[in-house]
N, C-alpha and C positions, 0 to 999 in steps of 0.2 A: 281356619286355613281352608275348610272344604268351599266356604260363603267365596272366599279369595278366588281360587280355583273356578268356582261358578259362573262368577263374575267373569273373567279372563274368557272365558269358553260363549259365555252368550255374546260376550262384547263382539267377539270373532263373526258372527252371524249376525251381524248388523251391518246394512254397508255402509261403506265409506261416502260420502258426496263431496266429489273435486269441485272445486270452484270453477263455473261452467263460462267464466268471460264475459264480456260485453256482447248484446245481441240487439244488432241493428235491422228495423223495420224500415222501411222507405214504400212510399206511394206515390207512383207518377199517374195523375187520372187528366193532366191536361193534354192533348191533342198536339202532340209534336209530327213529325215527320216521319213517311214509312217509304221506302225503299224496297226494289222488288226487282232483280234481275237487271241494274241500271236504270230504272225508271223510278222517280223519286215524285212524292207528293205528298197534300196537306192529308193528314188522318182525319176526320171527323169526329170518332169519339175515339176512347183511349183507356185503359182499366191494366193497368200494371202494378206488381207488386214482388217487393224484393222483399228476404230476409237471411243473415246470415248469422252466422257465430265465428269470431275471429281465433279461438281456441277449438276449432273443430275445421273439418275436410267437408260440411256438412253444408248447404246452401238452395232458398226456394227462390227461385225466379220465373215468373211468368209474366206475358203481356199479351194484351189482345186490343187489335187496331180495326176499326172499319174504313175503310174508302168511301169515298162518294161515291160510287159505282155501288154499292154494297156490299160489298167483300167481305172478309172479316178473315186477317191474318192474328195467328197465335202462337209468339217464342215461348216455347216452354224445354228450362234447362233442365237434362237429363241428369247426369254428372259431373262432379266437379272436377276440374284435372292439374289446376293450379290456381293461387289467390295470390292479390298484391295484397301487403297489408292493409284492408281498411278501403280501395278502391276499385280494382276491377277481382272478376271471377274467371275465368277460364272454363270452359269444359265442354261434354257434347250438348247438341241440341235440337229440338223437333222446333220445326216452322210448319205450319199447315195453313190453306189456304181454303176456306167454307168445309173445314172440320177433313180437310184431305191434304195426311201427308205429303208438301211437295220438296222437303228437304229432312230426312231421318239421320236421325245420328251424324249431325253435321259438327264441324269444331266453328265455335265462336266465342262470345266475352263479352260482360257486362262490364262498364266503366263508370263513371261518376257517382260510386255511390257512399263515397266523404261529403258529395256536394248536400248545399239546402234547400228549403224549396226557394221556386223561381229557376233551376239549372236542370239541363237534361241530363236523362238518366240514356246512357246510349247501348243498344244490344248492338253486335255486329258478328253476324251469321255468315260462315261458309263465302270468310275472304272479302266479303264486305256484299255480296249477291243479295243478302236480304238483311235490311237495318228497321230497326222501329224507333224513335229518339220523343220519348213526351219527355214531358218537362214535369218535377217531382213537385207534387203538391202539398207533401208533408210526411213526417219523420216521426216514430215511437222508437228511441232507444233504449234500451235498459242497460245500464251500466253496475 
């Protein structure tokens, strides 16, 4: 009875692991379109990367675009403040332009990211003022 007891009491101190969801990776690294205060144009290069958990509030988004000019804008989502199932994100978000924040804690959302590659993956920052749109080059889901 004591072994019984023992058992019951270490079992208790062991955690539990909930079943953590599906976790979807997405990479857009081809050179879609970057928008800037109404002014829209071809990106040069392109290095973006999503990943979420559809059973979590929890979500990584970043993207970093160059212009021919040299530029180099960076979405990077802060928090998250609402999810569609499985397709867009919601939440705040930093845009910085050659490493200087020019939009802090802005609200925007990430959209297509059910799509496969070949489709853009579209950020749209602070009302649509600053958008980055590559096109997804490949997908690691774990199901």
């Amino acid at each position: 009875m004591k072994s019984y007891r023992l058992l019951v009491a270490l079992s208790a101190l062991i955690p539990t692991v909930a079943s953590a969801g599906p976790v979807y990776n997405i990479w857009a690294n081809k050179p879609g379109y970057l928008t800037t205060l109404g002014t829209t144009q071809l990106a040069v290069s392109n290095e973006s990367s999503a990943s979420f958990n559809t059973s979590t509030a929890f979500a990584f988004v970043y993207a970093r675009a160059r212009t021919g000019a040299g530029d180099t804008y960076e979405f990077q989502l802060l928090a998250v403040t609402s999810t569609a199932p499985g397709d867009r994100i919601d939440g705040d978000w930093n845009v910085s332009r050659n490493g200087v924040v020019i939009c802090g804690k802005c609200t925007g959302y990430v959209q297509g990211l059910s799509s496969g590659a070949g489709k853009p993956l579209n950020i749209v920052v602070d009302g649509g003022n600053y958008q980055v749109n590559p096109v997804i080059t490949s997908r690691n889901d774990i199901y």
